[in-house]
Structures are given as structure tokens and as C-alpha cells.
SEFI-345604 format. One line per field, with one value per atom (N, C-alpha, C): residue number from 0; atom name; x, y, z. Coordinates in nm, 2 decimals, always signed. Layout:
N
num: [NUM|...]
atomo: [CA|...]
east: [X|...]
north: [Y|...]
up: [Z|...]
This chain:
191
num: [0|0|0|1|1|1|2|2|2|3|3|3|4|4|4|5|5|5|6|6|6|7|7|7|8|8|8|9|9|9|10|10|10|11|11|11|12|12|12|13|13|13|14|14|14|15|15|15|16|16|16|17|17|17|18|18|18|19|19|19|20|20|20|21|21|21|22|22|22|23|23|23|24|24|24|25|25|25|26|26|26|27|27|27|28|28|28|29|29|29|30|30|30|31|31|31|32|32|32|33|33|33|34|34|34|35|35|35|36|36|36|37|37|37|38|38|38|39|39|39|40|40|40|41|41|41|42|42|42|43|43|43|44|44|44|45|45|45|46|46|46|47|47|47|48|48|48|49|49|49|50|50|50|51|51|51|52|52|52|53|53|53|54|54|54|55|55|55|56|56|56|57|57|57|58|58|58|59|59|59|60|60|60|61|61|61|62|62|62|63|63|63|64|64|64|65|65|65|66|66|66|67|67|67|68|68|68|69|69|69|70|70|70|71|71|71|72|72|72|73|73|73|74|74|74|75|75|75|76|76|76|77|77|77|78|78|78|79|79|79|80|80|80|81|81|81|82|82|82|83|83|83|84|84|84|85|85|85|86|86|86|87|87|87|88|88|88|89|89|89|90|90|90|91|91|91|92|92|92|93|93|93|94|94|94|95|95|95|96|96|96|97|97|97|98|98|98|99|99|99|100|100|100|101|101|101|102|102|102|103|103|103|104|104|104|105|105|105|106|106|106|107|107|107|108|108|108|109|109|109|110|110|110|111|111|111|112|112|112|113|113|113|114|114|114|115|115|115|116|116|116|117|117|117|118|118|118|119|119|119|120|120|120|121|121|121|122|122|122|123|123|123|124|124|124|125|125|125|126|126|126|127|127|127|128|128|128|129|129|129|130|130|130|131|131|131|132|132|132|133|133|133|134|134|134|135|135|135|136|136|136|137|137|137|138|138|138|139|139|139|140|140|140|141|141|141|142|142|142|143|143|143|144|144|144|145|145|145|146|146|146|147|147|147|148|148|148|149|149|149|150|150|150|151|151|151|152|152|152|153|153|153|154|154|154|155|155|155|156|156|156|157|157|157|158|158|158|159|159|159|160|160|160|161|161|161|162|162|162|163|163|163|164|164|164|165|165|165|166|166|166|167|167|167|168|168|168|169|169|169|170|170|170|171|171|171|172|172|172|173|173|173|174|174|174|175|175|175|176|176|176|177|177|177|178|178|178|179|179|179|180|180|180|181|181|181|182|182|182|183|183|183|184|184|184|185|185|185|186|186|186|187|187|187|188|188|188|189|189|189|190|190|190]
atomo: [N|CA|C|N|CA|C|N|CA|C|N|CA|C|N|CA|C|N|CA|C|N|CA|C|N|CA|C|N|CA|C|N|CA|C|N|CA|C|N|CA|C|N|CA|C|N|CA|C|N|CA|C|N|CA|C|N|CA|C|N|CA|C|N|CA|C|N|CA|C|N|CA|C|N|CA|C|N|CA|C|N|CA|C|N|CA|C|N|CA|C|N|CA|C|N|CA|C|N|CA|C|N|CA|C|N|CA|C|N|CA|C|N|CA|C|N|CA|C|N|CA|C|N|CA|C|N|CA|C|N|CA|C|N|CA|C|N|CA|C|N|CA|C|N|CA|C|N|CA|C|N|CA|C|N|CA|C|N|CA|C|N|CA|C|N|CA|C|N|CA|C|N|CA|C|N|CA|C|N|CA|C|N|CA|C|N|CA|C|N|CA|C|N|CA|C|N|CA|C|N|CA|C|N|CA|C|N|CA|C|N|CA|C|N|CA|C|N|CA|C|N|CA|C|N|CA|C|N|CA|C|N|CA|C|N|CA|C|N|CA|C|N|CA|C|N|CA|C|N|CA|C|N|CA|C|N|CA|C|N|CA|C|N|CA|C|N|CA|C|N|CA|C|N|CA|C|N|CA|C|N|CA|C|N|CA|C|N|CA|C|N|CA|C|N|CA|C|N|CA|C|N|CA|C|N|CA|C|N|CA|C|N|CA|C|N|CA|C|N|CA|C|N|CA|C|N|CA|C|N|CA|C|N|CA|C|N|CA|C|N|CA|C|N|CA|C|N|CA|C|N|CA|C|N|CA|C|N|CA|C|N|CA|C|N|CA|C|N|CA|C|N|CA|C|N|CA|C|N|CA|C|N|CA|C|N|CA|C|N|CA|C|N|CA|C|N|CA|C|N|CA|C|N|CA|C|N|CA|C|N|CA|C|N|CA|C|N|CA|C|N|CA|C|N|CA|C|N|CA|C|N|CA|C|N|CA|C|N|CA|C|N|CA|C|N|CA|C|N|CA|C|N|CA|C|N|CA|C|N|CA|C|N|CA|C|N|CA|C|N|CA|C|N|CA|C|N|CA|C|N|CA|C|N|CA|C|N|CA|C|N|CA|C|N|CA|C|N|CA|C|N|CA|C|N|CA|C|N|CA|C|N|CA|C|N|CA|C|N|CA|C|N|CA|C|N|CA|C|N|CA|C|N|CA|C|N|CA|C|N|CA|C|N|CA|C|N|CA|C|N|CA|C|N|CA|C|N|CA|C|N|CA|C|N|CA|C|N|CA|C|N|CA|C|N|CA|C|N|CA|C|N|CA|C|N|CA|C|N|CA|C|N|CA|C|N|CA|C|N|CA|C|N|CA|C|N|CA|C|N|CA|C|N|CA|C|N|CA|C|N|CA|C|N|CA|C|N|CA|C|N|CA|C|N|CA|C|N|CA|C|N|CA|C|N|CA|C|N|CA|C|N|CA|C|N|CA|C|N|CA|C|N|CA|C|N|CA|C]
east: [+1.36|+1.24|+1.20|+1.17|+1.13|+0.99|+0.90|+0.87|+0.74|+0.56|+0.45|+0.39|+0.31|+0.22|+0.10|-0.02|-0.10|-0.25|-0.32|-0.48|-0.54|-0.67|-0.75|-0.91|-0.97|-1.12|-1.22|-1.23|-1.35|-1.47|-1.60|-1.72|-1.79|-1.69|-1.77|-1.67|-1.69|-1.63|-1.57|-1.65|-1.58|-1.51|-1.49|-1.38|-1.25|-1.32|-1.21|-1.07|-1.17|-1.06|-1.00|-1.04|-0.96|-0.84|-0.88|-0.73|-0.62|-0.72|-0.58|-0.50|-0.59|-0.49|-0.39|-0.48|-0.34|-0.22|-0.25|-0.13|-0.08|-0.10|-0.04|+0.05|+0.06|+0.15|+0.29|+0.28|+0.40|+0.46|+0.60|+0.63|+0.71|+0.67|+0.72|+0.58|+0.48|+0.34|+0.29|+0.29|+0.21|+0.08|-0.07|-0.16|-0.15|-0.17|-0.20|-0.32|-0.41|-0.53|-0.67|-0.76|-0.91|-0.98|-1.07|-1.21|-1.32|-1.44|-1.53|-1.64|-1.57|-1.67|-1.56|-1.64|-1.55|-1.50|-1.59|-1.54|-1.41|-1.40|-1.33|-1.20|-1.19|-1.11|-1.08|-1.09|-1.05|-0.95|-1.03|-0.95|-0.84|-0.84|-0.71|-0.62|-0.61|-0.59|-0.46|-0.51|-0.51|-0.41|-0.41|-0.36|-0.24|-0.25|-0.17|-0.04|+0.07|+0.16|+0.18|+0.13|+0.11|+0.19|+0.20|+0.25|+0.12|+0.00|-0.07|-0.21|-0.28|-0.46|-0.51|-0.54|-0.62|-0.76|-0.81|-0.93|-1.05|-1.11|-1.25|-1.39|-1.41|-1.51|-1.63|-1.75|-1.81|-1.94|-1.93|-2.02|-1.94|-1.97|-1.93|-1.88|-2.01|-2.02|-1.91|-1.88|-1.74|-1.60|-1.59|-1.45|-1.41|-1.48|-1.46|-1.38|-1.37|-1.29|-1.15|-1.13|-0.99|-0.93|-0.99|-0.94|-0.95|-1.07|-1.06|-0.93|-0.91|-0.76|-0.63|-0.63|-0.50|-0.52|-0.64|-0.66|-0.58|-0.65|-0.57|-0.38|-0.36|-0.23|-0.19|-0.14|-0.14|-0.04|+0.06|+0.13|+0.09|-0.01|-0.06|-0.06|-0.03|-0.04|-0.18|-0.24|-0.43|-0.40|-0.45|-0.49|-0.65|-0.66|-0.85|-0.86|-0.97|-1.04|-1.16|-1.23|-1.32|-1.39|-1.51|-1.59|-1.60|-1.61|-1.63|-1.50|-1.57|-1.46|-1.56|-1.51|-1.56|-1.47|-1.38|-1.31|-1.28|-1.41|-1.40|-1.38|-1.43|-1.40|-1.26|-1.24|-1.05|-0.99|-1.02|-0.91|-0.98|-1.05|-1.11|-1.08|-1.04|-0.96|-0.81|-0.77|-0.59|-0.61|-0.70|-0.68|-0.72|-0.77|-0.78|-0.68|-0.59|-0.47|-0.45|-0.57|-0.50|-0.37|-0.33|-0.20|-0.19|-0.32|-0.34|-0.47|-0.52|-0.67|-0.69|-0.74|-0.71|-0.89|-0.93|-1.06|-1.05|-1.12|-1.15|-1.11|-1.16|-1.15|-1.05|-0.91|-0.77|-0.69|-0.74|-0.70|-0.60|-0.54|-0.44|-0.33|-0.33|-0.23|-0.25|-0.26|-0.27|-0.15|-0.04|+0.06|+0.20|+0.17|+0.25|+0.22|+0.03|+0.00|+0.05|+0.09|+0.06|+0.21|+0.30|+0.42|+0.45|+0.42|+0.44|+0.43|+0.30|+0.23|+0.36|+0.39|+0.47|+0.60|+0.63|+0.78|+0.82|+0.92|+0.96|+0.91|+0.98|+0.99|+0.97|+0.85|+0.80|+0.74|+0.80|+0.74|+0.58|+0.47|+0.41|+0.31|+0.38|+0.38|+0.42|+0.50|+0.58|+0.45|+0.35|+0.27|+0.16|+0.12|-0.02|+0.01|+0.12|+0.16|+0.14|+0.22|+0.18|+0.05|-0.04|-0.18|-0.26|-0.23|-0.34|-0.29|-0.15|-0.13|-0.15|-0.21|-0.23|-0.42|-0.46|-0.59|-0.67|-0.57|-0.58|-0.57|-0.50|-0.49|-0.56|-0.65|-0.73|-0.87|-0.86|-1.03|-1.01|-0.88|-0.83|-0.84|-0.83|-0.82|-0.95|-1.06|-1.19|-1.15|-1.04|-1.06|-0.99|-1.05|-0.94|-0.82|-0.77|-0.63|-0.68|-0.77|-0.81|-0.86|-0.92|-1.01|-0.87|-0.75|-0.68|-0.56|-0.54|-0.49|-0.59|-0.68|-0.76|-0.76|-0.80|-0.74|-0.59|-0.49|-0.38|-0.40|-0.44|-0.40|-0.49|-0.62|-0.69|-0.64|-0.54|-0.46|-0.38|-0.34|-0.24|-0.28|-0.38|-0.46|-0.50|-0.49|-0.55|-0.67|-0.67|-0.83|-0.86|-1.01|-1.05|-1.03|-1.00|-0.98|-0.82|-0.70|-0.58|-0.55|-0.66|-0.66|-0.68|-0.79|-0.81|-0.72|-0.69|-0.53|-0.41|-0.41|-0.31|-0.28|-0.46|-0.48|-0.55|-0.54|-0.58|-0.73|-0.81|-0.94|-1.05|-1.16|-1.29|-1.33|-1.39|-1.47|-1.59|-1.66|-1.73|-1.71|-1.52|-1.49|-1.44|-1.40|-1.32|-1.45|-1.56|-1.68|-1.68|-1.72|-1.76|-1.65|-1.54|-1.44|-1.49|-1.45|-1.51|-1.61|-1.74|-1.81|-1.81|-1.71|-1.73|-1.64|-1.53|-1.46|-1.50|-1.59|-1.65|-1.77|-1.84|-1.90|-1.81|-1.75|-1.68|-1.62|-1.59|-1.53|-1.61|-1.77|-1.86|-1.91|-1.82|-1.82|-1.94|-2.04|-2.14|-2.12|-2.00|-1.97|-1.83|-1.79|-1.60|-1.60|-1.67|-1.69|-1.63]
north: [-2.39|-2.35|-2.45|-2.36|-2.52|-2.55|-2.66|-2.70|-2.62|-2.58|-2.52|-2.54|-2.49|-2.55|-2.49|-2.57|-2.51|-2.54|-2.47|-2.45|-2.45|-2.54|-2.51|-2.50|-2.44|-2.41|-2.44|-2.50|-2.56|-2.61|-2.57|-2.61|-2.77|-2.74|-2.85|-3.00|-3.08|-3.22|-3.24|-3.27|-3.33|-3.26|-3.10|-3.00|-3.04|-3.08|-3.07|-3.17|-3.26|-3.40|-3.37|-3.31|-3.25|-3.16|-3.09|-2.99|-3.10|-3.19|-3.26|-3.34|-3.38|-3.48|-3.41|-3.26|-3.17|-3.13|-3.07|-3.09|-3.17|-3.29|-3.39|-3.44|-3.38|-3.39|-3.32|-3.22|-3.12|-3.17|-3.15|-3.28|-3.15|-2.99|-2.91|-2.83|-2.86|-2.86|-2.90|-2.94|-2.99|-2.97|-3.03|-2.99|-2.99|-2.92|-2.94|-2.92|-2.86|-2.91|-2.84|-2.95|-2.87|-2.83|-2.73|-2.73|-2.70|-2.69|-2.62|-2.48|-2.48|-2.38|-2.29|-2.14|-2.01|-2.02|-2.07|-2.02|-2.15|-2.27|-2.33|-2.29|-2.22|-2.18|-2.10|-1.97|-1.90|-1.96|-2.06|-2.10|-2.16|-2.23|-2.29|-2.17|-2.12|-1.99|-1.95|-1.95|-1.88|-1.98|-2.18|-2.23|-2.29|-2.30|-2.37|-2.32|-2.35|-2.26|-2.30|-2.28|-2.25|-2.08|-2.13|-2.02|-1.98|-2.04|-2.01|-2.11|-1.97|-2.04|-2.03|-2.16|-2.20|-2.14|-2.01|-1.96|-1.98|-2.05|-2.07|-2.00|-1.91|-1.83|-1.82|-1.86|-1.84|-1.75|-1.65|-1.58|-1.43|-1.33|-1.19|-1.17|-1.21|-1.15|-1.23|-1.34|-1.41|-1.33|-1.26|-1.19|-1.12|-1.08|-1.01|-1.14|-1.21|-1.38|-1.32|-1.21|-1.21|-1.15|-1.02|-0.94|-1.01|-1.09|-1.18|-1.23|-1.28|-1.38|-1.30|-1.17|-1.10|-1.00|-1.00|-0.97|-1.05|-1.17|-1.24|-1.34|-1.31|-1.29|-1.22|-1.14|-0.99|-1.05|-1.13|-1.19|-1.33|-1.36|-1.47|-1.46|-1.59|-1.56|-1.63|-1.53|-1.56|-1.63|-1.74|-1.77|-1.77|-1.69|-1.75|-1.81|-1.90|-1.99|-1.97|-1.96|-1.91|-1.93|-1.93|-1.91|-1.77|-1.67|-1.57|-1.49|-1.45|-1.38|-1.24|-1.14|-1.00|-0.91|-0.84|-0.77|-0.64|-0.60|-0.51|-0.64|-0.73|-0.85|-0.90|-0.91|-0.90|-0.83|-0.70|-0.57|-0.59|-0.57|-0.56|-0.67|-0.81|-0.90|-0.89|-0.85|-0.80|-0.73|-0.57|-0.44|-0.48|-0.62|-0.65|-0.74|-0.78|-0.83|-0.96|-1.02|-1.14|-1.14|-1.27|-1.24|-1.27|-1.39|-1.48|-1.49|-1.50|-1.53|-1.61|-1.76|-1.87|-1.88|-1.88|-1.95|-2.07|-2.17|-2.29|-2.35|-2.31|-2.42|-2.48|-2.34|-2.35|-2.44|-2.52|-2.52|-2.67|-2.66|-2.73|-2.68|-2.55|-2.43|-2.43|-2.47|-2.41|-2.45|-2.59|-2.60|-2.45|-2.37|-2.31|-2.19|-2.17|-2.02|-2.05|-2.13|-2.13|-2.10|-2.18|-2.12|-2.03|-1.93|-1.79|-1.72|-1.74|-1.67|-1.64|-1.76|-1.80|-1.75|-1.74|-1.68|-1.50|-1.47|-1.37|-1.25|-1.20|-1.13|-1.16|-1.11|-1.15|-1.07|-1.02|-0.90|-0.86|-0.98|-0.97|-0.85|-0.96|-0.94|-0.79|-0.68|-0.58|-0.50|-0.56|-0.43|-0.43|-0.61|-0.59|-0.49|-0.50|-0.44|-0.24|-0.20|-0.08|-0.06|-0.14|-0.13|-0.14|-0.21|-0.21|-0.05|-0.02|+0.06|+0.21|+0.20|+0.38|+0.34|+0.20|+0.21|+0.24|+0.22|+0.28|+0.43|+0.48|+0.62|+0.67|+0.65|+0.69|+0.70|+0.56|+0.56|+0.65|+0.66|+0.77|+0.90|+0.94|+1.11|+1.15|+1.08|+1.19|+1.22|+1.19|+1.20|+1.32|+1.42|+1.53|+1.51|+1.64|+1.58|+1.53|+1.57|+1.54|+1.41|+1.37|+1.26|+1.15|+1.20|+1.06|+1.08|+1.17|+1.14|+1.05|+1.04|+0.91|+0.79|+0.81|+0.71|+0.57|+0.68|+0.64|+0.55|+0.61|+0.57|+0.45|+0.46|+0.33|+0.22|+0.28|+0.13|+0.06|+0.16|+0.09|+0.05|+0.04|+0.02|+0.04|+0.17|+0.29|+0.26|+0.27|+0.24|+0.41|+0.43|+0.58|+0.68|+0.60|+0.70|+0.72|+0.63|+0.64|+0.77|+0.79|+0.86|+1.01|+1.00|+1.12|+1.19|+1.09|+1.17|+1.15|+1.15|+1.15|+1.29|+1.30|+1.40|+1.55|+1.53|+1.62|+1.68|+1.57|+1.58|+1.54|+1.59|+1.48|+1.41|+1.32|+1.23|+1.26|+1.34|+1.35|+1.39|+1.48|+1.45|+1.37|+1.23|+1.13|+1.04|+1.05|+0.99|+1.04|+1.16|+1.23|+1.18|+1.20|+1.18|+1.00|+0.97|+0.82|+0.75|+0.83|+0.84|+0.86|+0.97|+1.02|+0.93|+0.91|+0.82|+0.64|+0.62|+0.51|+0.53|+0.65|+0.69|+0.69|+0.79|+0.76|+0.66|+0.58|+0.46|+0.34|+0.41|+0.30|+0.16|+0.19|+0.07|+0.10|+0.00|+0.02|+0.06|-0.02|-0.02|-0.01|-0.01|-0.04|-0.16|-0.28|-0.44|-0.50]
up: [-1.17|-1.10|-0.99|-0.89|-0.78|-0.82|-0.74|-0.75|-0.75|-0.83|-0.79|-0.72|-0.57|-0.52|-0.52|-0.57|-0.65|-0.57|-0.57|-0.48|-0.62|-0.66|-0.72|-0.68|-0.72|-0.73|-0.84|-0.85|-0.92|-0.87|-0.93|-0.90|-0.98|-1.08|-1.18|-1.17|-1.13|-1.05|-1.22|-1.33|-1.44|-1.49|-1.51|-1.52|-1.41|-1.29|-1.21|-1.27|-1.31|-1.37|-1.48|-1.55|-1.71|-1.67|-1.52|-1.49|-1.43|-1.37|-1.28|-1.36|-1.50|-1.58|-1.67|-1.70|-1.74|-1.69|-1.53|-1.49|-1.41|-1.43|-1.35|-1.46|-1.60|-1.70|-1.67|-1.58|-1.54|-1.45|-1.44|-1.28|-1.21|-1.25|-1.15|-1.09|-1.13|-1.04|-0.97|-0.83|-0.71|-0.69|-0.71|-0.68|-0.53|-0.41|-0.29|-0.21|-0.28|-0.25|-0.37|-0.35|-0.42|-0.34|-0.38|-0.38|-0.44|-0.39|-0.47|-0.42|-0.26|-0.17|-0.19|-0.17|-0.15|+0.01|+0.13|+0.24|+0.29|+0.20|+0.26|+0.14|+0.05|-0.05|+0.04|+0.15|+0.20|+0.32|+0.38|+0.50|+0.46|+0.34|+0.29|+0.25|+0.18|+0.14|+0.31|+0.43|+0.51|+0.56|+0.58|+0.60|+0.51|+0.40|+0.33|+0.28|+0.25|+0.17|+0.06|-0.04|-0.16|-0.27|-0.38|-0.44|-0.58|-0.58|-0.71|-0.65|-0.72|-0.71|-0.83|-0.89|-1.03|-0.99|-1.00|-0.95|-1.09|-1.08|-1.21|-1.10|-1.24|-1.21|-1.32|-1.27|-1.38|-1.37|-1.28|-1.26|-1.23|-1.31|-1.27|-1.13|-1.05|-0.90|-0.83|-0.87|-0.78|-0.82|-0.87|-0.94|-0.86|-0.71|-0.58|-0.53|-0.54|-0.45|-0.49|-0.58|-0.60|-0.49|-0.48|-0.37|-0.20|-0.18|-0.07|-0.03|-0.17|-0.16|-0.15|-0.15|-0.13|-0.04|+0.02|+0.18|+0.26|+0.22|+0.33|+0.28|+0.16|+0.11|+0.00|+0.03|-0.04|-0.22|-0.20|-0.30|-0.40|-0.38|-0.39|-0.55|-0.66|-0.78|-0.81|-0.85|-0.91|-1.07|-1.11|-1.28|-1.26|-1.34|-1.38|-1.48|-1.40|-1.52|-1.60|-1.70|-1.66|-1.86|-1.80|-2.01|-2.03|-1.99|-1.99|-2.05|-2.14|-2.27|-2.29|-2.13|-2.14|-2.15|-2.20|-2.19|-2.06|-2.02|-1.87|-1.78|-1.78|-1.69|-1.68|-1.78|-1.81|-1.75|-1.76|-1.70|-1.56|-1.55|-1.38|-1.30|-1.39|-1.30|-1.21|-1.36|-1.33|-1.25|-1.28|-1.20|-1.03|-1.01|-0.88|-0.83|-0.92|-0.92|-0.98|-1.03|-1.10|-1.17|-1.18|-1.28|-1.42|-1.43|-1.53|-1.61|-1.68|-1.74|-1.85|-1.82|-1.89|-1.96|-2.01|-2.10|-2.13|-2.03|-1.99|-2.16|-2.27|-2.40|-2.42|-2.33|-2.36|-2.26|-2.17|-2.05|-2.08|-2.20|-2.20|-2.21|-2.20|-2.17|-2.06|-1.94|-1.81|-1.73|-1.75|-1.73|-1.76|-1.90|-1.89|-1.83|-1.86|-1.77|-1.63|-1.54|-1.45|-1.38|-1.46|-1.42|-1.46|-1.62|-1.66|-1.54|-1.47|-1.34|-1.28|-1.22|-1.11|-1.12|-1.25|-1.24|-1.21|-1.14|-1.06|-1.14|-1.26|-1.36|-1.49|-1.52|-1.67|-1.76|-1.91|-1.91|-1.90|-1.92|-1.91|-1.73|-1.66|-1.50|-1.50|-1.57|-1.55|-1.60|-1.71|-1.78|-1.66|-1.59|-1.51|-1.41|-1.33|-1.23|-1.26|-1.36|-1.39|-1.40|-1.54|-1.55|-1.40|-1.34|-1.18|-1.15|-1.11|-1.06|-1.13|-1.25|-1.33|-1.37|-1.36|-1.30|-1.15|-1.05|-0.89|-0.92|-0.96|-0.99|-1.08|-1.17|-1.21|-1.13|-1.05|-0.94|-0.87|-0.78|-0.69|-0.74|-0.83|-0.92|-0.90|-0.82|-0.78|-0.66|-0.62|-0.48|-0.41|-0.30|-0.30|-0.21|-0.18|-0.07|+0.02|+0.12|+0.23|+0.20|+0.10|+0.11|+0.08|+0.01|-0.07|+0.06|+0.17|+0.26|+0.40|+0.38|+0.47|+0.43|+0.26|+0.22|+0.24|+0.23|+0.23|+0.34|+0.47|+0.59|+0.63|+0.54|+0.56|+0.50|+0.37|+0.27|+0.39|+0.48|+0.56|+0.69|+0.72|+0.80|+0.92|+0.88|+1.04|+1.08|+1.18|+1.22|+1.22|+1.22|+1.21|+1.34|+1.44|+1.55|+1.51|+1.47|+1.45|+1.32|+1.22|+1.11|+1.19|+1.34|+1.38|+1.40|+1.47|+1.56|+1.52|+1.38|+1.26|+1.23|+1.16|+1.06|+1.14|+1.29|+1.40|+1.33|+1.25|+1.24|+1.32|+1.31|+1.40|+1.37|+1.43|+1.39|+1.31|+1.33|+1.17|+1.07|+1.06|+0.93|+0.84|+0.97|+0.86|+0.83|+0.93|+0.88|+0.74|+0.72|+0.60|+0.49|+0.52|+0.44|+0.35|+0.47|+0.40|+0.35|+0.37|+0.31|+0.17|+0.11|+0.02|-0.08|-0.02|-0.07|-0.12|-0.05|-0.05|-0.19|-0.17|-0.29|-0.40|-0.40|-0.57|-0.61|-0.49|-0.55|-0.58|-0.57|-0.60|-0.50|-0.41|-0.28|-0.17|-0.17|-0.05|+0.04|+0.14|+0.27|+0.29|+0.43|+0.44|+0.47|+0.46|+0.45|+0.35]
């Protein structure tokens, strides 16, 4: 296995040092950089090449930082860190693509969660990947044809005039459309 290069997040400076001295025990782990802000976790994210983000979360509302991070790299291997031992919180991590979910008590395990992560094919990696994908299709299953064909086109990232003149619809039905779609899926805005 080559070598890991690894992004961490951490808020708490004396947590931070308990991870570095764990894995600075592994000599196929590279830390290549910290932090502790979300927006400079992003820019790194954007700059660095890296293969794995030690993501510690300890508030529900940050568990969106996942999908941030695979906006802007869609392959990126997520570990969470985190006290939080919720079970919807669990699944709603993976189902946003984490790969890993570590509970800070254990975090002398995080040398091997992190390569488990890391490695190509695992069978773990084989169940999340299905699980996200028959949880996407469940959120999707309110959705009608018309609505899960705008959809599609927005996964791929049509802009709404390109969806018009796809779907030889108007503009106030892909408005509508997306509207509605944005409702059932619980989502405020297209933001």
C-alpha cells in the first residue's frame, strides 16, 4: 500500500495531539495538513492531494461538511470522528458518503480505520456503496417521471435552461418541477 495522505479536522487542539501521536505510530500515514475552520478545510480540500479526511464532528448540523467535501471531490475517503453514538446519524453519514465512523473513545483504532477506508475494495466499502445507493432510491421513489427526469439532469449538471431544451419543457415547468423535488427531498433551496 502506498503511502496515506491525510487532512485532519479538528476543533479541539488537545484532541488534536492524541490523533497526531496515534498516527504518527503508522509509517504508511502522512499527516499533510490540519485544521480547525470549515472554510479553510474546504480550500484545502480544493488544493491539496490527499487521499483521506479525518473529519471530527461534534454537532449534527456539521454532518452537511460531508457532502461539501465531495462536491468539490466527489472520491474523497471521509472517516468521522466524533462522540456522537446516534444511529440515524450513522446511516445519514454514510448515506452522504462517508466511508468510516470512528467514536473519538476508540481513536486508537484510527490508524487501521483509516487505511480500511483507504483500501480499493473492502467488503465493508461494497455494503456502504449499495446502502447510499438503495437509500438515494428510496428518497427518489416520491419523485415522478417528469420530476426524476430533471432530476437526473440536475445530478449531471444541467443548468435549467439546458434541462429546457432537453426536456422541450418551459421554464415554469422545470421551475415547478424543482420545486417539488426540492420539497420532498426536504431541501430548502438548490444552494
Amino acid at each position: 500500500m502506498d503511502m496515506i495522505k491525510l487532512l485532519i479536522f479538528e476543533e479541539n487542539t488537545h484532541f488534536m495531539s492524541k490523533i497526531h501521536n496515534t498516527i504518527r505510530e503508522s509509517k504508511d500515514i502522512k499527516i499533510i495538513a490540519t485544521t480547525s475552520d470549515t472554510v479553510t478545510l474546504l480550500e484545502l480540500v480544493k488544493i491539496l492531494t490527499i487521499d483521506a479526511i479525518l473529519l471530527s464532528i461534534e454537532d449534527p448540523k456539521e454532518f452537511n461538511l460531508i457532502t461539501k467535501i465531495l462536491n468539490v471531490c466527489p472520491n474523497m475517503k471521509i472517516i468521522i470522528l466524533t462522540n456522537i453514538h446516534d444511529g440515524s446519524l450513522i446511516k445519514s453519514s454514510f448515506a452522504a458518503g462517508a466511508t468510516n465512523y470512528v467514536l473519538k473513545k476508540e481513536y486508537s483504532s484510527l490508524p487501521l480505520k483509516i487505511k480500511d477506508s483507504c483500501q480499493q475494495y473492502t467488503p465493508f466499502a461494497i455494503l456502504i456503496n449499495d446502502y447510499c445507493f438503495l437509500k438515494k432510491e428510496f428518497i427518489l421513489s416520491d419523485l415522478t417521471f417528469s420530476e426524476r427526469e430533471v432530476y437526473n439532469l440536475l445530478e449531471q449538471g444541467y443548468s435549467r435552461s439546458q434541462i429546457q431544451s432537453t426536456l422541450f419543457k418551459s421554464q415554469n415547468t422545470i421551475k415547478s418541477h424543482i420545486h417539488n423535488i426540492l420539497k420532498k427531498m426536504h431541501c430548502p433551496d438548490t444552494k
